[in-house]
C-alpha positions, -999 to 999 in steps of 0.1 A, spaced: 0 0 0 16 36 -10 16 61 22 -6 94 19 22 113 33 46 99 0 18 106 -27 20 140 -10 58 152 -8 53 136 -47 23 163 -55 43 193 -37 78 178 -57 58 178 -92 45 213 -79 80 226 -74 90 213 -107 63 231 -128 71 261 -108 107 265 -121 95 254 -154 68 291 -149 97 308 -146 118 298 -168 91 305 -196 86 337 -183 125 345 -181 124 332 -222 93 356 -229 110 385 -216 141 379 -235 120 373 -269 99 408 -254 128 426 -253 139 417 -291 104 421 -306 83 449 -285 108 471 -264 82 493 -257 61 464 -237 93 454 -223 95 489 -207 60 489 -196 57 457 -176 94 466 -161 111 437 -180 142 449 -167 136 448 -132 112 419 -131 128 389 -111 150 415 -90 139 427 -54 134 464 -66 111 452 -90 78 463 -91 47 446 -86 23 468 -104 41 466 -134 46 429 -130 10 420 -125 5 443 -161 21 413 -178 0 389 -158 -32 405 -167 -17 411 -204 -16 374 -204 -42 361 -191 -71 383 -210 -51 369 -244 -43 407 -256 -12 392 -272 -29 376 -297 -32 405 -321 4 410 -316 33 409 -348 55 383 -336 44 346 -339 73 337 -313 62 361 -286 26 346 -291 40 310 -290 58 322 -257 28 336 -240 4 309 -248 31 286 -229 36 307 -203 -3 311 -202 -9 273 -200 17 269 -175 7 295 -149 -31 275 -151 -11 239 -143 11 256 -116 -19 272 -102 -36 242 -98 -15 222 -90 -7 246 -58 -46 244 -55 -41 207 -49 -12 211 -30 -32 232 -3 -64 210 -5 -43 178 -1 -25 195 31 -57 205 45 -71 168 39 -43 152 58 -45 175 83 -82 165 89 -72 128 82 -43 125 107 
């Protein structure tokens, strides 16, 4: 029989996995951003967007950007390609994170 606790350290590794995997897609779309649409770069603080005096505002721009699909009308195939990754992968890390809090919750109840 497989242990609850194993199946969950498993979901919260998996978790941790697809995080870094996020973030390296977003580090890859801001580099293709910076090529294609400097002006967009600028706007949603490409620079300063994974350093401590980054800021959030401007950070949660690209989120938003993202998630309504506005880059669909944009030039570049390979920044849509990038965004529709990055997209799909913020939905699967969310989730997954989702599950990761429901499952601790469940075990918490169950032991």
């Amino acid at each position: 029989m497989i242990s609850t606790i194993a199946l969950f350290w498993a979901l919260c590794v998996v978790c941790v996995i697809n995080m870094a995997r996020y973030f390296s897609s977003l580090r890859a779309l801001l580099f293709v951003l910076r090529g294609c649409d400097p002006l967009l770069y600028q706007y949603v603080d490409g620079g300063g967007f994974f350093t401590s005096h980054g800021q959030p505002s401007k950070q949660i721009r690209l989120v938003r950007y993202i998630f309504t699909q506005r880059y669909v009308e944009h030039h570049d195939p390979e920044f849509i390609r990038r965004c529709q990754r990055v997209r799909s992968q913020f939905v699967l890390t969310s989730s997954l994170c989702g599950l990761v809090v429901i499952s601790l919750v469940a075990l918490a109840i169950w032991y």
